[in-house]
C-alpha positions in Angstrom: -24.8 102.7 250.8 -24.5 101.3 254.5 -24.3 97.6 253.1 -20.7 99.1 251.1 -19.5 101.2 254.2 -19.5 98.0 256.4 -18.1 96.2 253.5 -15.2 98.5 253.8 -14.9 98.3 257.2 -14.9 94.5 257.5 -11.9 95.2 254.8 -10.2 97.4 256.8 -10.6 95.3 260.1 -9.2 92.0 258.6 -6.4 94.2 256.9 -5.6 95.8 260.2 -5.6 92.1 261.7 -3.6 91.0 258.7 -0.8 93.8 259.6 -1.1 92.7 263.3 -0.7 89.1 262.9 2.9 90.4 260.9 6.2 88.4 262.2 7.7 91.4 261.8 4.5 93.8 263.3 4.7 91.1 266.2 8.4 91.4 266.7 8.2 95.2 266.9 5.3 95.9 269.4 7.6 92.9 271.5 10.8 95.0 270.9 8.7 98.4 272.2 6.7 96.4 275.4 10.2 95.1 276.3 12.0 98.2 276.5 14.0 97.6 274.1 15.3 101.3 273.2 15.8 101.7 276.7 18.1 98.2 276.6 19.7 99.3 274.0 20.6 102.8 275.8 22.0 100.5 278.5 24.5 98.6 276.3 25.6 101.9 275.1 26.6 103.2 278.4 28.0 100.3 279.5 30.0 100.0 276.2 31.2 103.6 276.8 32.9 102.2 279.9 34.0 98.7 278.8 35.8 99.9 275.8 38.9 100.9 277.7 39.4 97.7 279.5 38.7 95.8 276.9 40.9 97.3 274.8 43.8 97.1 277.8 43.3 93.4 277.7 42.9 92.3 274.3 46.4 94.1 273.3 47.9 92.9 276.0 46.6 89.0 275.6 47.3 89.9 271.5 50.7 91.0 272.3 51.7 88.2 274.6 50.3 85.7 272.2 50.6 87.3 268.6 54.0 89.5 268.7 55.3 87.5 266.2 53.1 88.0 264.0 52.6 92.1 263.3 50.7 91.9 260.3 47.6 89.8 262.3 48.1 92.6 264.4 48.3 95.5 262.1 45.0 93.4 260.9 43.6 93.6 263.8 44.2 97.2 264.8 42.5 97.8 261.4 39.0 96.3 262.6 38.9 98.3 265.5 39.6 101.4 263.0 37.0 99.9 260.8 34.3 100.2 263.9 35.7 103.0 265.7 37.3 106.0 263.2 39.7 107.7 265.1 40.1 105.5 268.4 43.7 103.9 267.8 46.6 105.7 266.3 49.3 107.8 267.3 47.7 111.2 267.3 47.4 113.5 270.3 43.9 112.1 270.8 44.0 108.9 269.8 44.9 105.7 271.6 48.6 104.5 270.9 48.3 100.6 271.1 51.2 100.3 272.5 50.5 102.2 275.5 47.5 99.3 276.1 50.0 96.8 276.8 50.2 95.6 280.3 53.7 94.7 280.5 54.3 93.6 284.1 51.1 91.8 285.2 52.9 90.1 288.3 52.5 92.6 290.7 49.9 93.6 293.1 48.9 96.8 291.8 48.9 95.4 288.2 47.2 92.6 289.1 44.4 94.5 291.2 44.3 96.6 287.6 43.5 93.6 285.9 40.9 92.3 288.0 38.7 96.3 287.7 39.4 96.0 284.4 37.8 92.2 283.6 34.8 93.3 285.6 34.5 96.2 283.7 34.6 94.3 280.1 32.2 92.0 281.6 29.5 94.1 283.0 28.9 94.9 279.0 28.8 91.5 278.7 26.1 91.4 281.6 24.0 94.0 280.3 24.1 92.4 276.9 23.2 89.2 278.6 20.2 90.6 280.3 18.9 92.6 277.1 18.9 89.1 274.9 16.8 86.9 277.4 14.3 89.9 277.6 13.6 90.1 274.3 13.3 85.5 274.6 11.1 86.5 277.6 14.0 84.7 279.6 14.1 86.3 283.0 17.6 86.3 284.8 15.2 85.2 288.2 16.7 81.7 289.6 19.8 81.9 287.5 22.8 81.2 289.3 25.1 84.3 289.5 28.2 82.5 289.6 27.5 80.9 286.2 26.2 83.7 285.1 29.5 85.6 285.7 31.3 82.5 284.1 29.7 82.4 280.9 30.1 86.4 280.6 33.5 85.5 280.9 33.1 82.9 278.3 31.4 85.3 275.9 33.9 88.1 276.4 36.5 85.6 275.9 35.3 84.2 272.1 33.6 87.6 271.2 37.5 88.7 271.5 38.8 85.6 269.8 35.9 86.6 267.2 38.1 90.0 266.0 41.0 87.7 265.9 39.4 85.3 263.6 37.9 88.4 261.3 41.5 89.7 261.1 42.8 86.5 259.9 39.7 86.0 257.6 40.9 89.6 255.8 44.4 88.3 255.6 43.3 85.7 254.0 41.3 87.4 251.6 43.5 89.6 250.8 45.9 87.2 250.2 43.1 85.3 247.6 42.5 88.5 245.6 46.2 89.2 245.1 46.6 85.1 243.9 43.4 84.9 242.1 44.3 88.8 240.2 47.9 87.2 239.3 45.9 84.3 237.8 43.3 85.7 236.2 44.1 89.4 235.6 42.5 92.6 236.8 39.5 93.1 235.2 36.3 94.7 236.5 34.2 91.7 236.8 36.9 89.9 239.2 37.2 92.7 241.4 33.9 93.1 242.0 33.2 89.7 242.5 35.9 89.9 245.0 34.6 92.7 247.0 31.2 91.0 246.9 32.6 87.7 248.0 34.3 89.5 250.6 31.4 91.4 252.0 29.6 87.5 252.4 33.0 86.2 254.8 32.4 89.5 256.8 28.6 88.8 256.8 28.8 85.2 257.4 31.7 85.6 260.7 28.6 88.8 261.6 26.3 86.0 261.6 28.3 83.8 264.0 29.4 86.8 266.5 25.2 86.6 266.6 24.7 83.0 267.0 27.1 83.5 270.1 25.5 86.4 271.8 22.3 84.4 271.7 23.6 80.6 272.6 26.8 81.5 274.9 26.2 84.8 276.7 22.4 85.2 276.5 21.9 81.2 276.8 18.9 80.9 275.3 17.5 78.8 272.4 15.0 80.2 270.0 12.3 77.1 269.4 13.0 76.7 265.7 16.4 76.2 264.6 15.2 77.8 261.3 14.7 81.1 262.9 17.9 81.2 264.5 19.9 81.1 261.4 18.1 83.8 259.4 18.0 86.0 262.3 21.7 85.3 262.6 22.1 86.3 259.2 19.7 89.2 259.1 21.3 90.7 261.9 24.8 89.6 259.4 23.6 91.8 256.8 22.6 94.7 258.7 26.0 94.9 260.4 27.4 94.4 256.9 25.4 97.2 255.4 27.1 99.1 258.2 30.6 98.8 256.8 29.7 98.6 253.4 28.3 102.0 253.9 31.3 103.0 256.4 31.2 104.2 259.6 32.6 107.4 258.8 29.0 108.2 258.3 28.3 107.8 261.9 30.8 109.9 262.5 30.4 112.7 260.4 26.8 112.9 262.3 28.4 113.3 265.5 30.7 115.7 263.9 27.8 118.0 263.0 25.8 117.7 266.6 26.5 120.6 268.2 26.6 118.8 271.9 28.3 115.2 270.5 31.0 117.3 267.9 33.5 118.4 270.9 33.9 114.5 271.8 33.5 112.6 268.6 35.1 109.1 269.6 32.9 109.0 272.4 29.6 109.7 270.3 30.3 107.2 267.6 30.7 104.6 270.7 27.1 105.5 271.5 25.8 106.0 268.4 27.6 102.9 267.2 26.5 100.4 270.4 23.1 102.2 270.3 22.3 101.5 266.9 23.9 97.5 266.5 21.9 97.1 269.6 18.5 97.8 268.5 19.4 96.0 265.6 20.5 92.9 267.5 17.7 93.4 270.0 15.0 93.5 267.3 16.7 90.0 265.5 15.9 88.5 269.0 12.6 89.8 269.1 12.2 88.6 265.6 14.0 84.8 266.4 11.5 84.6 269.7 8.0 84.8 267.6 5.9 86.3 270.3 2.2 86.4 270.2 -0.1 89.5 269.3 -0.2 92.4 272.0 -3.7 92.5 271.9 -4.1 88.7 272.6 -1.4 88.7 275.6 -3.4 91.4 277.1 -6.5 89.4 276.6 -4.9 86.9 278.3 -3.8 88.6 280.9 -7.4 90.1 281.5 -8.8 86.6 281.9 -5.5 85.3 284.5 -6.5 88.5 286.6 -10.1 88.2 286.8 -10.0 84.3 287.6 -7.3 85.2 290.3 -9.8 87.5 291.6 -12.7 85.0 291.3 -10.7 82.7 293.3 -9.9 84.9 295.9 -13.3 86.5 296.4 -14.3 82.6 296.3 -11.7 82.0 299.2 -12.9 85.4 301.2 -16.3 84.4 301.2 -16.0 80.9 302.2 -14.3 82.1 305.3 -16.6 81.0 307.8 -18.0 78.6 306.2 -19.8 75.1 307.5 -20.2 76.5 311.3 -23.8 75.1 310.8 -25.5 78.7 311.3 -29.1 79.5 309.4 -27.8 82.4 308.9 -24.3 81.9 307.1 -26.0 82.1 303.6 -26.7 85.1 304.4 -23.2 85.9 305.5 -21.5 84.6 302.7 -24.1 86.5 300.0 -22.9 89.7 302.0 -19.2 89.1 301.3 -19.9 88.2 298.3 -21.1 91.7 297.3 -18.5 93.4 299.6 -15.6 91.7 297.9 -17.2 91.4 294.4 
């Protein structure tokens, strides 16, 4: 009987070893002993206040640079819908996009505007930054703030460029599934092979939005290549299971919280950032590959005790060589003060 009860428990101890040494069991625990709920709650807040200004600035670069051309627009008015129910139209509490437009940047008080709101978009950016190379165990120490300002800038910059290119890439498709339909007819099969082969362009430019958060504003490089292009497209898919499923989801969940219903826009911006950022926080967990909990505590056991070795070792050799009978003696007593 106790030969078959330890049997069991040497089965249960190398299964519980076999969950622990997990990628995904690994990436988890990292996720939680990073903070990474607490990160995520960060980029919410922050999102909550860089929404505005960078909404104000991207219609006002889009209209200076695409008002010819009102259906990339209209296309891209309808990917900020596609996030964000209810945050652009002309209701009495929505955002009108025309009232975004900065018309007359070449004044002083317009240009002092401009400059709160750019430092505004990019704090996001910061806190995004600073969330990514935690999770690669990347710490912002002795990186130069200047650059680091600069490539938030950057990111800001392409991440917007980003929701221009998705805009077009729906254009585009849309355009393909009219042609290939006047081809080939509208049967059942083609349009669901349509819709499908539209959900893999969103998931794919998903997957690339992530490769840039990692390489451009975070500015770390996981160690395999490999990893970085699943966890690009994991993160991809997620995101894509987000609007497949629609985000009026999200919002009708903020509709129904009795605290979060009186200011739904506002809710589904947190619930919205909160959620993609878990999800992004956890791909970079994932992407680093970090050790077992257990063993980095190990670790650091054994770093702390030989630091305290060596500086009981440097206490008690105070003193030492002065030639005395007696400093044996001295040092034993140290030694069993500072042991």
């Amino acid at each position: 009987m106790s030969e078959r009860i330890e049997r069991w428990k040497d089965r249960a101890t190398r299964l519980v070893g076999w969950v622990k040494d997990r990628r995904e069991v690994r990436a988890v625990q990292w996720y939680m002993a990073r903070r990474g709920n607490l990160l995520s709650g960060g980029i919410a807040y922050s999102a909550i206040f860089a929404i505005g200004a960078s909404l104000t600035i991207g219609f006002s670069v889009f209209s200076a640079t695409l008002g010819s051309r009102p259906e990339l627009m209209a296309a891209v008015t309808d990917q900020i819908e596609l996030w964000l129910p209810g945050l652009i139209g002309d209701g009495p509490q929505q955002l009108d996009p025309d009232d975004l437009v900065v018309e007359d940047i070449w004044n002083t008080a317009t240009l002092i505007a401009t400059v709160v709101l750019l430092w505004t978009a990019i704090s996001f950016m910061g806190a995004l930054r600073h969330s990514v190379r935690s999770m690669f165990d990347a710490p912002v120490v002795g990186v130069n703030p200047v650059m680091a300002k600069v490539w938030q800038l950057v990111g800001f910059v392409v991440l917007g460029a980003m929701i221009v290119v998705t805009a077009a890439a729906s254009i585009l498709a849309q355009t393909v599934r009219s042609q290939l339909t006047n081809w080939l007819g509208n049967s059942q099969a083609l349009v669901e092979l349509l819709r499908f082969g539209s959900l893999g362009v969103a998931v794919v430019l998903d997957a690339v939005v992530v490769y840039l958060i990692v390489r451009v504003v975070g500015q770390v490089r996981p160690r395999r290549t490999r990893d970085l292009v699943i966890g690009c497209l994991l993160a991809g898919l997620a995101s894509g299971a987000l609007r497949y499923a629609g985000t009026s989801l999200v919002t009708s969940s903020v509709s129904s919280n009795v605290v979060l219903g009186s200011f739904v826009t506002i809710g589904t911006i947190l619930l919205l950032a909160n959620f993609l950022s878990r999800m992004l926080l956890m791909v970079c967990a994932w992407m680093y590959d970090p050790p077992r909990m257990d063993e980095i505590a190990r670790a650091e056991a054994e770093l702390a005790a030989m630091r305290h070795q060596e500086e009981v070792d440097r206490l008690v050799a105070q003193g030492a060589g002065s030639g005395k009978p007696y400093s044996p003696v001295v040092r034993g007593v140290r030694r069993g003060i500072y042991s």
